[in-house]
KEBA-555918 format. One record per residue: x, y, z of N, C-alpha, C in turn; residue number from 1. Coordinates in pm, whole numbers, plus 50000, padded with zeros to 5 digits. Atoms other than C-alpha are relative to their C-alpha. Layout:
{{X Y Z} {X Y Z} {X Y Z} NUM}
...
***
This chain:
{{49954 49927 50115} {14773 57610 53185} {50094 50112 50041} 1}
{{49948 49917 49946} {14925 57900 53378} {50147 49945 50052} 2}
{{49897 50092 49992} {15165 57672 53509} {50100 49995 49938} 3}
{{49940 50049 50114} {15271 57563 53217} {50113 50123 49945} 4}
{{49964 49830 50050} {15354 57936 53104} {50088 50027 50090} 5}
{{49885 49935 49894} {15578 57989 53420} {50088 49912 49979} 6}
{{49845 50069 50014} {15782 57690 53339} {50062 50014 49860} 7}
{{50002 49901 50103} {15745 57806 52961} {50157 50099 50004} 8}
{{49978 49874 49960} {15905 58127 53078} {50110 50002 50042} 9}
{{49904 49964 49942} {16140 58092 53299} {50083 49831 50009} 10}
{{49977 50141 49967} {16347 57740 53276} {50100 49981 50153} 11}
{{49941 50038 49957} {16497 57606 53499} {49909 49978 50142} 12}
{{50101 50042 49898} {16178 57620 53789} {49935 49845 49999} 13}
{{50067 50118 49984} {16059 57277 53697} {50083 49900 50013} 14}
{{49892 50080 49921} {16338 57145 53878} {50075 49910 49940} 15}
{{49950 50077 50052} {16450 56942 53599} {50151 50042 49928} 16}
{{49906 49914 50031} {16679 57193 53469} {50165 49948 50058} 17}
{{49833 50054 49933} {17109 57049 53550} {50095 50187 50032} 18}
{{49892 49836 50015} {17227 57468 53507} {49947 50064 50146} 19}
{{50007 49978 49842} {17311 57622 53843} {50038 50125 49942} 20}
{{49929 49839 50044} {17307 57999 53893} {50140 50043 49961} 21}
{{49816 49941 49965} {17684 58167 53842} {49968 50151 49997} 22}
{{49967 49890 49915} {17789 58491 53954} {50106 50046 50123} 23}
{{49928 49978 49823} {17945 58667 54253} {49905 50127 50043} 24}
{{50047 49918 49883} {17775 58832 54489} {50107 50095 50025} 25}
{{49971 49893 49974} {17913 59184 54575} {49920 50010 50130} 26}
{{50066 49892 49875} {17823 59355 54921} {50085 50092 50000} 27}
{{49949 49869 49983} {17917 59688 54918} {49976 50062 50124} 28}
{{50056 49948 49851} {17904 59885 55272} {50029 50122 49948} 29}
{{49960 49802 49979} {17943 60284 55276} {50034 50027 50147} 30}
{{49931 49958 49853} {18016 60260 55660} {50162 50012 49973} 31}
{{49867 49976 49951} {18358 60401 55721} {49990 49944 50152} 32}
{{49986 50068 49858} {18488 60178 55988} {50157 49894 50001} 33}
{{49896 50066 49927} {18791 59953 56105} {50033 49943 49855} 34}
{{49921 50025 50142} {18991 59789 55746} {49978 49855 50113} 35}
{{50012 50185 49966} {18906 59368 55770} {50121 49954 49977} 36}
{{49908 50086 50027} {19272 59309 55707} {50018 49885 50062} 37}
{{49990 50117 49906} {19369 58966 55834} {50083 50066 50101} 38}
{{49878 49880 49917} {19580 59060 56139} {50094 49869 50008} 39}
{{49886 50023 50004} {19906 59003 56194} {50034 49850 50038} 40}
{{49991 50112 49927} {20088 58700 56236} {50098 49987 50084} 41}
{{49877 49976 49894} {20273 58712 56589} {50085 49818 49972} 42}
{{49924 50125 50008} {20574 58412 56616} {49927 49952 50110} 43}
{{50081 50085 49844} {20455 58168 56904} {50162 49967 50052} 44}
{{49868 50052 49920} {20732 58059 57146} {49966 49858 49999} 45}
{{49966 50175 50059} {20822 57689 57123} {49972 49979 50174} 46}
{{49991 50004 49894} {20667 57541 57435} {50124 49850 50051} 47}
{{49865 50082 49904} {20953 57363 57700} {49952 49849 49990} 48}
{{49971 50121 49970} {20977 56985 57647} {49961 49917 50131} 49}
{{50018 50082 49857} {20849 56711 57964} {50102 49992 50027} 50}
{{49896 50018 49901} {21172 56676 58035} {50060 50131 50062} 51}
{{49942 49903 49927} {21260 57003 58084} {49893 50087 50081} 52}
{{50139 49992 49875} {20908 57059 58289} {50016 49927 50114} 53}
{{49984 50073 49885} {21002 56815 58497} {50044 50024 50133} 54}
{{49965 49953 49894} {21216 56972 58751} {49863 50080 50077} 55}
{{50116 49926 49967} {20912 57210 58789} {49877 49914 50059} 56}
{{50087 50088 49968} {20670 56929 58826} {50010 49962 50118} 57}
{{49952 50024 49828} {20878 56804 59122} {49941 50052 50069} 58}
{{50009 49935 49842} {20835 57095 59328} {49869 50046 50007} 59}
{{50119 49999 50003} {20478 57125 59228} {49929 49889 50098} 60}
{{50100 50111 49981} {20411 56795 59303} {50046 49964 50205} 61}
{{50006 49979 49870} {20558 56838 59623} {49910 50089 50119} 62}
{{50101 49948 49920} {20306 57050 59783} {49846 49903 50025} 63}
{{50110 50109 49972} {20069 56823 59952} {49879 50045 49951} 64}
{{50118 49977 50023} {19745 57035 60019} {49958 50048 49832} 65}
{{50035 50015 50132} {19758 57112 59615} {50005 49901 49953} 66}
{{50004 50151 50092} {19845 56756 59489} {49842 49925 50047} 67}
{{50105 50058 49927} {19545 56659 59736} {49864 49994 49941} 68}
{{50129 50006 50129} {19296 56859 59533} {49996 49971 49884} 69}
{{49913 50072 50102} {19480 56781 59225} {49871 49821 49997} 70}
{{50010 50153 50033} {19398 56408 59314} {49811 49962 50012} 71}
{{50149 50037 49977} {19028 56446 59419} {49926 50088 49890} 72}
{{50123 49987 50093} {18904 56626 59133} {50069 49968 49846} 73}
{{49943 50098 50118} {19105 56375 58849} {49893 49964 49988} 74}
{{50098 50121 50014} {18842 56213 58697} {49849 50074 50017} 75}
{{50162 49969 50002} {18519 56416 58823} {49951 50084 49875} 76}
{{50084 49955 50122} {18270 56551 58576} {49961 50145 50068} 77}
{{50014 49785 49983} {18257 56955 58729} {50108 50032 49910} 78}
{{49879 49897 50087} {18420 57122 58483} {50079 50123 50044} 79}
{{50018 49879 50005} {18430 57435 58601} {50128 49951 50174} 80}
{{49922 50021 49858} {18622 57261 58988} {50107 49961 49906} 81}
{{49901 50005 50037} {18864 57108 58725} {50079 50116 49969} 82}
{{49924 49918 50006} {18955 57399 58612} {50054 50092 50074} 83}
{{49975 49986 49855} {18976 57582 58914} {50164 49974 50057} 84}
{{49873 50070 49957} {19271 57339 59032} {50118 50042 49877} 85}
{{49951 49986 50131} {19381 57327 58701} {50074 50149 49997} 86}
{{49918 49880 49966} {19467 57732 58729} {50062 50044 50130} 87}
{{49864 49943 49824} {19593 57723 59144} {50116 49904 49943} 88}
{{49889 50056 50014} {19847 57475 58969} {50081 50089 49924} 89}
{{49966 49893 50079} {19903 57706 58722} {50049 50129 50049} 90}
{{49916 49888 49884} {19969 57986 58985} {50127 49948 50085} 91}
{{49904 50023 49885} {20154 57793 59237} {50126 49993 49903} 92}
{{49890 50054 50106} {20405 57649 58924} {50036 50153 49918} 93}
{{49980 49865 50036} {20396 58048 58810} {50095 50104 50108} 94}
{{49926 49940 49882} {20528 58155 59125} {50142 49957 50029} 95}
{{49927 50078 49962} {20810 57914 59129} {50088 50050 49875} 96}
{{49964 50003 50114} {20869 57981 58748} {49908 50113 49907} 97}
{{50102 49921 50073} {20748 58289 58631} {50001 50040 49839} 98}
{{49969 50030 50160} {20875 58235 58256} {49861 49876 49975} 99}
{{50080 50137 50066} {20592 57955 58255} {49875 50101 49908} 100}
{{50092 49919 50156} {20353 58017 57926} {49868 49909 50051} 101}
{{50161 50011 50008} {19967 57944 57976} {49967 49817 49960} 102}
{{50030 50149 50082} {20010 57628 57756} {50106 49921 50064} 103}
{{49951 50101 49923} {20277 57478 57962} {49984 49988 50158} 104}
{{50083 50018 49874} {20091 57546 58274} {49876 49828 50017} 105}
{{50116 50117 50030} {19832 57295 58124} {50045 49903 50006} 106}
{{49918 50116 50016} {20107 57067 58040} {50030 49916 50081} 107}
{{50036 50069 49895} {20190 57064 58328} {49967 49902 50113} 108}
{{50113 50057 49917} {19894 56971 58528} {49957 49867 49935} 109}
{{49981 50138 50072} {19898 56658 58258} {50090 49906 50058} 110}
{{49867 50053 49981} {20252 56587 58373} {49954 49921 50194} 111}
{{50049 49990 49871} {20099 56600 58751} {49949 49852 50003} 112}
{{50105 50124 49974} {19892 56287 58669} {50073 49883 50028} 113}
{{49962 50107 49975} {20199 56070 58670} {50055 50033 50167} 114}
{{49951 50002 49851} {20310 56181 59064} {49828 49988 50082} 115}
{{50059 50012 49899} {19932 56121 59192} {50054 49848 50064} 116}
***
């Protein structure tokens, strides 16, 4: 009987009900602190083309003792040794070309896979 009186009462508890709450939620803070604007949107630089990586690749791929480790950790499951290689290529090809961008370092070391 009590039951009855709470579904009575309040509808929509006896799950049969199709009406879904509406509203909006408000959170208000009183902390003074940092403004959530979105931030800014910087331009990105257009990364360099395989063909015009290529020269670079050359003289990468010319260094033995790096192509060496290069070739022995293609393929293994350490993540952490791929990457490793993955950034001394990224240095050595930085040193050669110090305009190179982060993301065509990676490129790269992709490009690398056709001179093992």
């Amino acid at each position: 009987m009590l039951q009855d009186n709470i579904y009575n009462d309040h509808p929509g508890l006896d799950g049969m009900s199709e009406e879904k709450p509406r509203g909006v939620l408000k959170l208000v803070s009183e902390k003074v602190g940092p403004s959530r604007d979105p931030a800014p949107i910087v331009a990105h630089e257009t990364m360099r083309t395989s063909a015009e990586l290529d020269p670079l690749v050359k003289q990468v791929a010319a260094n033995g003792s790096l192509m060496r480790k290069f070739r022995e950790t293609v393929g293994c499951d350490d993540e952490a040794r791929v990457r490793a290689v993955i950034d001394e290529i990224r240095s050595y090809a930085a040193s050669i070309d110090p305009k190179l961008t982060y993301a065509e370092g990676a490129k790269l070391a992709l490009l690398l896979a056709d001179y093992r």
